[in-house]
SELOVO-102468 format. One record per atom (N, C-alpha, C): x, y, z. Coordinates in steps of 0.1 Angstrom, whole numbers, plus 5000, padded with zeros to 4 digits. Layout:
<pts>
XYZ;...
</pts>
This chain:
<pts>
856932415992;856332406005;855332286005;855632186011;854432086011;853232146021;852032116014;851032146020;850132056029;849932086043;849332006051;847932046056;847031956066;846132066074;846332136079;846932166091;847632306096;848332426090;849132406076;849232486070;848132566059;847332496054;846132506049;845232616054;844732526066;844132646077;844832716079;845732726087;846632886084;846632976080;846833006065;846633116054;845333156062;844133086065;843233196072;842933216084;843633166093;843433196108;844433326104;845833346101;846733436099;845833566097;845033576088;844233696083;842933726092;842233656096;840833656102;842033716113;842833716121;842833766133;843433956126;843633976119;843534126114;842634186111;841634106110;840134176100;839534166111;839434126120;838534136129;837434266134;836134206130;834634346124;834834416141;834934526137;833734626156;832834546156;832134526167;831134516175;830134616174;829534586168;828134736164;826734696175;826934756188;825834736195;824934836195;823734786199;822434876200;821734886184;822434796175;821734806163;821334616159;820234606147;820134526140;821534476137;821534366136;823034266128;822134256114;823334316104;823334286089;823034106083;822134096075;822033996072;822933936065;823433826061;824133736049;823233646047;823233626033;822633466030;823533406021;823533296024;824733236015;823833116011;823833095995;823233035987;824332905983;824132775987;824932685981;826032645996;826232516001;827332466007;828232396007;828632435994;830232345991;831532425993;832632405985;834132525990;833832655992;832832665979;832932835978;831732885993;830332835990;829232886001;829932866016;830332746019;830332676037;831732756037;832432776031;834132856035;833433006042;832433096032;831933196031;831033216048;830533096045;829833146058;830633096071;831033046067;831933056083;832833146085;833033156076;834633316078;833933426084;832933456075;831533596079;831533586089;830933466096;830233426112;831433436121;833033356118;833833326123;834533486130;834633556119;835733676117;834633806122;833533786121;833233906124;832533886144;832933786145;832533786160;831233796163;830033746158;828533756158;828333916153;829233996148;828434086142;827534116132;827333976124;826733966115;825733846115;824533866107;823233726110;823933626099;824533536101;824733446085;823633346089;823133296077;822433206074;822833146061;822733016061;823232916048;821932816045;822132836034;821032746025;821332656012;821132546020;822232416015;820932306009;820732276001;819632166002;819632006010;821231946009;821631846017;822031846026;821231746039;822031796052;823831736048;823831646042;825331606042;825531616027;826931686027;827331696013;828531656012;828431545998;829631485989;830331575982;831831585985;832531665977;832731595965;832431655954;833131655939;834331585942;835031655947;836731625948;836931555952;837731445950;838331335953;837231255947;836031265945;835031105941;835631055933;836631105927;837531015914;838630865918;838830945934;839530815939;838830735949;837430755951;836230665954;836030545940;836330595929;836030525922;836830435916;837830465917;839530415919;839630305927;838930315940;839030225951;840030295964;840530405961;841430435970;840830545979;839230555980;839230625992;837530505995;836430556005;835230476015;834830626004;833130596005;832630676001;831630756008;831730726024;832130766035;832830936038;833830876033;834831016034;835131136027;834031106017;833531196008;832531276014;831731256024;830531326030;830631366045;830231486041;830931586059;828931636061;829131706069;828031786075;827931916080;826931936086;827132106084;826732116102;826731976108;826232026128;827432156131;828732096127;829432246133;829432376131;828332416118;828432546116;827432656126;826632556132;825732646148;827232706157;828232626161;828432656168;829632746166;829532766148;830532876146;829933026143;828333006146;827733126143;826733096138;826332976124;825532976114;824432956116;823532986111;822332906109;822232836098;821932736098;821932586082;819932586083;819832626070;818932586066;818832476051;818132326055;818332256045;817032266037;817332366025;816232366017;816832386004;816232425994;816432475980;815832605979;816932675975;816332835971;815932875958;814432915953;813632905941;813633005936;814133155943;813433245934;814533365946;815433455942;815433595944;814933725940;814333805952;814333935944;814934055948;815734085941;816734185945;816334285946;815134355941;814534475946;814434455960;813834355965;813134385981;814234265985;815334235980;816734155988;815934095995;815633975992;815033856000;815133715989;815333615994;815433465987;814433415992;813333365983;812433225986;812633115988;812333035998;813032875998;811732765990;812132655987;811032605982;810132545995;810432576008;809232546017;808432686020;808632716016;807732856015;808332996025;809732966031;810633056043;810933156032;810633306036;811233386027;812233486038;813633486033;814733556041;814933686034;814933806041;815733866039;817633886040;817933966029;819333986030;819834136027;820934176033;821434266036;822634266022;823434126023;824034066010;824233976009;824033875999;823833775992;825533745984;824933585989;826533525984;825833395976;826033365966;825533255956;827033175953;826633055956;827532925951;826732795951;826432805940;825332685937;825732625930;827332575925;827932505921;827432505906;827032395896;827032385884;825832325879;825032365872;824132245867;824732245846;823332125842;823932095832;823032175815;823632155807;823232225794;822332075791;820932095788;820231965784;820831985766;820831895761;820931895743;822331945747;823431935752;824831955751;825131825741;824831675742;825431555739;823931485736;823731515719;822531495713;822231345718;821131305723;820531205725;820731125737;821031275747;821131235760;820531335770;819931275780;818731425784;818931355805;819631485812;819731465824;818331405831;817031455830;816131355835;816031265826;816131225820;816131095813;816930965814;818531045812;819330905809;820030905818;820230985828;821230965839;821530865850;820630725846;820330635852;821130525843;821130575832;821530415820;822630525819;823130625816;824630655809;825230795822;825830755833;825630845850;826530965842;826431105847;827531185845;828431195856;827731115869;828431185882;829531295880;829031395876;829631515878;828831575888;828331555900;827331635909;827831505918;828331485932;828731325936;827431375944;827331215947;826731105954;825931005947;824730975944;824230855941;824730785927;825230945917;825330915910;826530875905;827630865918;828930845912;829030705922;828230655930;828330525934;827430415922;826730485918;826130415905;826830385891;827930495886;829130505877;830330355885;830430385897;831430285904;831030085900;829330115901;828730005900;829129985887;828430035879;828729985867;829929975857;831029975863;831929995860;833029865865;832329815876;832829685882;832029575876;830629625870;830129515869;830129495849;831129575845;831129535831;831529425827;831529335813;831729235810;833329235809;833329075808;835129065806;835329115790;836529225792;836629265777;835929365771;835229415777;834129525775;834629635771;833529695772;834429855763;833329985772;834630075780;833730185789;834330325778;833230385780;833030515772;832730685780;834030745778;833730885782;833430955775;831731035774;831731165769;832331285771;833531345771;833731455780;833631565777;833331675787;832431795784;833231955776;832631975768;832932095763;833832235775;834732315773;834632395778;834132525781;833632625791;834932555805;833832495811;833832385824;833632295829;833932285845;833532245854;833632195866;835032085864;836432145868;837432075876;838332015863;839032115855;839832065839;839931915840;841231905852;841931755849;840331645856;839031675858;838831545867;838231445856;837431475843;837431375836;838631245834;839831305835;841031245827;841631205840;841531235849;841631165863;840731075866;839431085862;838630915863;839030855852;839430865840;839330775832;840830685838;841930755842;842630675854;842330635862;841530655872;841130555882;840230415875;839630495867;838430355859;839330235855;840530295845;841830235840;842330165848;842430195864;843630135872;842329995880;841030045880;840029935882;840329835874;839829875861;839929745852;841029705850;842329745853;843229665852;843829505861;843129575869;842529435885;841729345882;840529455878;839429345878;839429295861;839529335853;839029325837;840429405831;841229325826;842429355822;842329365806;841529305799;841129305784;840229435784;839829475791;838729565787;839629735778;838329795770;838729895766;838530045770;838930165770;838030305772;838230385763;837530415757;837530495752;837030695751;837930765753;837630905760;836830995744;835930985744;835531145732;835531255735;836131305726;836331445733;836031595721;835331645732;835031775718;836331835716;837431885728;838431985729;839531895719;840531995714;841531915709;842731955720;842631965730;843631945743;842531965754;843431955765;843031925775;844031955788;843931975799;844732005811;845331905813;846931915815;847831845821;848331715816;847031715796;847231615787;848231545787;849531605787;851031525784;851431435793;850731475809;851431415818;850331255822;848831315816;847831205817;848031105804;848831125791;848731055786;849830965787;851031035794;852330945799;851530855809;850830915817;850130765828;849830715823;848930675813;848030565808;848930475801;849630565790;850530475784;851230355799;852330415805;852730355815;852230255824;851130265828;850630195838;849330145830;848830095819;847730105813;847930045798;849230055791;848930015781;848230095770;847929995760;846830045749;845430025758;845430035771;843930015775;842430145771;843430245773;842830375770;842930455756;841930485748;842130535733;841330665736;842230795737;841130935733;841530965718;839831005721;839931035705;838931205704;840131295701;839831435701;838831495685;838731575686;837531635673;838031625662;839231585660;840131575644;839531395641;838831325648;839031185646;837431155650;836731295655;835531235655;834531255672;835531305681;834831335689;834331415692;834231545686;833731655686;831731625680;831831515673;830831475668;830131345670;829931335684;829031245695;827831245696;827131135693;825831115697;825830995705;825030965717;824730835723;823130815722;823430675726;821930585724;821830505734;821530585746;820930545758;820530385758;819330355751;818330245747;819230155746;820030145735;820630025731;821830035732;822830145748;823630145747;825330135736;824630225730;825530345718;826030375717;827630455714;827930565712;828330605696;827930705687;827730765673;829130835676;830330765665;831130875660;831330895649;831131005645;831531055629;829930935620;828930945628;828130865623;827930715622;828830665629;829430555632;828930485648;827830405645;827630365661;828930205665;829030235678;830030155683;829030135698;828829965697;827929925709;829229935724;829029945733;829730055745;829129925757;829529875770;829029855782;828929915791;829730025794;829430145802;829630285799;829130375800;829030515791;828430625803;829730685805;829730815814;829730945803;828430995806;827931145797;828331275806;829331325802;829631465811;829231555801;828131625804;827531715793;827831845792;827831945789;828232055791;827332135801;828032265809;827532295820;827432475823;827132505827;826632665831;826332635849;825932805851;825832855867;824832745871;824932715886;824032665888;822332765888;821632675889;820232745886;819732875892;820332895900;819732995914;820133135908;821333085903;822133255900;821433295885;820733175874;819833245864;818833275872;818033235881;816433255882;816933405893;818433475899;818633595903;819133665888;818933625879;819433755868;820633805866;821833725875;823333765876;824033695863;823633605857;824333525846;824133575833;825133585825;825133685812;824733565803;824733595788;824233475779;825533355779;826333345783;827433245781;827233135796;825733185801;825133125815;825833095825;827333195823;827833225838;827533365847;828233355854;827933465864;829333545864;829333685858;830333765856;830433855868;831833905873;831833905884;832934015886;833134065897;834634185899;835634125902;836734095893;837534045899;838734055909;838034175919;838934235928;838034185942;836734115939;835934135953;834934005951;835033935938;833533835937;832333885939;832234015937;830834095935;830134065920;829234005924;828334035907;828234165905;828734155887;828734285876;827134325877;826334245879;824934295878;824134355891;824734355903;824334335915;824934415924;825434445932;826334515940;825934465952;824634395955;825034345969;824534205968;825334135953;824933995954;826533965954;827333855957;828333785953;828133665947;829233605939;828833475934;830133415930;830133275941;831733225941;831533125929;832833055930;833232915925;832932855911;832332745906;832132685894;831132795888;830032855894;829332945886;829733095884;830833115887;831333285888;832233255871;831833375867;832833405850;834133495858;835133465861;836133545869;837333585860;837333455849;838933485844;839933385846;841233365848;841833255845;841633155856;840933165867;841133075880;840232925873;840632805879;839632675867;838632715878;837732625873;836632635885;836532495892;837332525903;837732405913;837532435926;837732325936;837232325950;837832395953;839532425952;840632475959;840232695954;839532685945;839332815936;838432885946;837332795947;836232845951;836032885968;837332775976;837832815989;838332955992;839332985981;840133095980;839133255977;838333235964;837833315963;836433365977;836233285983;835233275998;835833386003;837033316006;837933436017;837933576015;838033576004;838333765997;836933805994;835633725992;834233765994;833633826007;834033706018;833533726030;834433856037;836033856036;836433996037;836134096033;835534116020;834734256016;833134246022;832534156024;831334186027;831434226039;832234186051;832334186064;833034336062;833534406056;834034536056;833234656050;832034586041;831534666039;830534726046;829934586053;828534576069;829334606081;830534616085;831234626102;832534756097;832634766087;833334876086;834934836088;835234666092;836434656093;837834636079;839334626088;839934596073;840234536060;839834566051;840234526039;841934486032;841934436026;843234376021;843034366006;843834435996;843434315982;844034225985;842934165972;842434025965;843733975961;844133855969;844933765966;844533605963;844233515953;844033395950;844933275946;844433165947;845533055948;844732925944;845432825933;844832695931;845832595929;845832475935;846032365928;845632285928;845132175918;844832075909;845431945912;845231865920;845831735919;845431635916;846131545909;845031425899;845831265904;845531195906;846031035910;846030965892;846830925891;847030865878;847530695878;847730635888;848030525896;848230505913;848530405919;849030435931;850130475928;850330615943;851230665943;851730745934;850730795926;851730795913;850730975912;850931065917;850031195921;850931305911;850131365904;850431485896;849931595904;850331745894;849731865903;849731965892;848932115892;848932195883;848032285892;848932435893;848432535898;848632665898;848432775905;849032925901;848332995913;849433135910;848633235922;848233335911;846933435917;846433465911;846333635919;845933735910;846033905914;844733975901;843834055910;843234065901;843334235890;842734215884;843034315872;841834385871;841734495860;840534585859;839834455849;840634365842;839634315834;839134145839;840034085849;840133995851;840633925865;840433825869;841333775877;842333655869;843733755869;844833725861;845833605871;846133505861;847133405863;848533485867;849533515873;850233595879;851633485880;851633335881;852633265885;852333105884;852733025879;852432875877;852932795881;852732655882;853332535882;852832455877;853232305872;852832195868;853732085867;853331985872;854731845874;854831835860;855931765861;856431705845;856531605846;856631555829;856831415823;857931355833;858331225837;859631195839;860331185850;859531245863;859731265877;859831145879;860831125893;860631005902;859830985908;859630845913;858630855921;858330855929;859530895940;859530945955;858731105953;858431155941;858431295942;857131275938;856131185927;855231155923;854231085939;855031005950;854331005961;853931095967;855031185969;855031325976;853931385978;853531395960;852931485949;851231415963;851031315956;850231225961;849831215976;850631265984;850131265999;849931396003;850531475995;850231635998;848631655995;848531555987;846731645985;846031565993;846331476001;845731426008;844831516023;846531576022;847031666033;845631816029;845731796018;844731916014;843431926008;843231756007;841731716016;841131776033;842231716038;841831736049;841531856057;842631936051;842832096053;841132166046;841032166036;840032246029;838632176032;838732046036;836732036048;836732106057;838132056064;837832156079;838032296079;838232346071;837932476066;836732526066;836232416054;834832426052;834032406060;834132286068;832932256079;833132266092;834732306090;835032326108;835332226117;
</pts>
């Protein structure tokens, strides 16, 4: 089934018109706060707000009034999207119910269920939904430090300034140059998107700087959808791209900011541009709420996205420990829906449905030239279990590799307006 916007949205207009909350008058409306406004947070609060017909207070707490999706910034960098169309807004969530507060949230206490903002607004909540996306392990990639170097070696793994900054420097390398990926330990924010920019980077320099080199370091000795990313490069690319996995030395990376560096196997090799994807954990909010176990994710039910620590906290997307889903936009959409149905069932009393999940993964490897990798997903006492797969193969045509390619276009478009309405 090709996927479009209308089909997209569908899967949840089809459901929201079943679940629809009673109307509980003559009482207080139950609070929500939803921490974080990306797939997983802004899906969440609008479904709550959406589906339960003002029976409930949502409030969202987003720190940017406009936010850049992660997704797609890889073919911002490619050249094949405005960097523009990467950033949506949150004006329509008033008129779906929400309240948008643009702040940062510093501190939960779950005894007296309230969130601090860093302007000093303290909310109460009734139940709490956390999606605060990912922050980074400092000392992941010895001799690289997020306030420090993120200016001389960009991770843009968080978009905006920092992936228009990666773009810069990337156009403005020398003829022949040599660009360097550190890429990050597992698990990580989005399998295939490292190996998806190092394509788009590839299909840059092949325009502008056709001698130039990349070179990918890599701690893992595989990688998502490796077979079909290294048939691209070969293909469309040449010997332009060299990964070199932990049997050869990448497991054992150090960079040198200063003098633009990279250390393998002890071995410095001077570099012109150097993208540091460091390793990553929950975003901040969900350690300073006490939901994250020592592997500094957030472990979770995988029949409902309830925190194991919490019972009336949830916690979607890149920061939730769930089990086989990756932690991706399309993940963090999906799991929204089955959050905001249990909470809205547990505060309005309406119906419930199990937990059904869904992802796919689509990566640009040239023009026109679109891969895919996904699964449905059913949860288990121990897990939310992979249940059914796909993934394109080596060797397809390329009327089918277009296809591939305009469908996620289709599901761009679908999954903002989901998100932002």
């Amino acid at each position: 089934m090709k996927l479009n916007r209308r089909l997209f949205l569908g899967t949840g207009i089809a459901a929201s018109a079943l679940l629809t909350a009673p109307t509980v008058w003559g009482q207080a409306k139950p609070k929500v706060v939803v921490i974080g406004g990306g797939a997983g947070g802004a899906t969440a609060a609008r479904y709550l707000a959406k589906d339960s017909q003002g029976a409930l207070e949502v409030t969202l707490v987003e720190a940017n009034p406009i936010y850049t999706t992660c997704f797609f910034s890889n073919l911002y960098l490619g050249g094949f999207r405005e960097f523009e169309s990467l950033q949506h807004g949150y004006d329509k969530m008033a008129g779906a119910g929400v309240t948008v507060i643009n702040d940062i949230a510093t501190a939960v206490d779950r005894a007296a269920k309230t969130v601090t903002l860093a302007g000093g607004q303290v909310l109460p909540y009734d139940r709490l939904v956390l999606s605060p996306g990912i922050d980074f392990k400092d000392g992941s990639v010895p001799g690289w430090s997020v306030d420090t170097h993120a200016e001389i070696m960009p991770h843009a793994y968080k978009a905006g300034p920092q992936t228009q900054l990666l773009k810069k420097m990337v156009e403005e390398m020398p003829e022949g140059g040599t660009f360097a990926m550190v890429a990050p330990p597992n698990p990580y924010r989005c399998p295939p998107g490292p190996y998806e920019r190092i394509s788009m980077i590839a299909h840059v320099l092949k325009g502008k700087n056709p001698t130039a080199k990349i070179l990918v370091l890599d701690p893992k000795d595989k990688f998502s959808k490796q077979a079909l990313f290294e048939d691209g490069w070969q293909r469309h690319y040449g010997t332009m791209v060299e990964w070199i996995g932990p049997d050869f030395g990448g497991g054992a990376v150090e960079v040198r900011p200063d003098t633009m560096e990279v250390v393998i196997d002890g071995e410095a090799t001077k570099v012109d541009c150097c993208n540091v994807i460091p390793g990553q954990m929950a975003g901040k909010i969900a350690a300073l709420a006490g939901v994250t176990d020592d592997s500094g994710w957030a472990p979770v039910d995988p029949a409902t996205m309830k925190s194991k620590m919490d019972e009336n906290v949830w916690v979607l997307g890149d920061s939730s420990a769930q089990g086989d889903m990756p932690k991706s936009g399309f993940s963090a959409n999906s799991q929204a829906k089955v959050a905001s149905m249990t909470i809205r069932g547990e505060l309005t009393g309406s119906k419930t449905f199990p937990a059904k999940y869904s992802n796919t993964c689509w990566s640009l490897l040239a023009p026109d030239d679109g891969v895919k990798v996904g699964a449905s997903y059913e949860s288990t006492p121990e897990k939310i279990a992979s249940v059914e797969s796909f993934v394109s193969e080596v060797g397809e045509d390329a009327a089918l590799r277009k296809a591939t390619y305009e469908e996620s276009l289709g599901w761009y478009a679908g999954i903002t307006a989901d998100m932002f309405g």
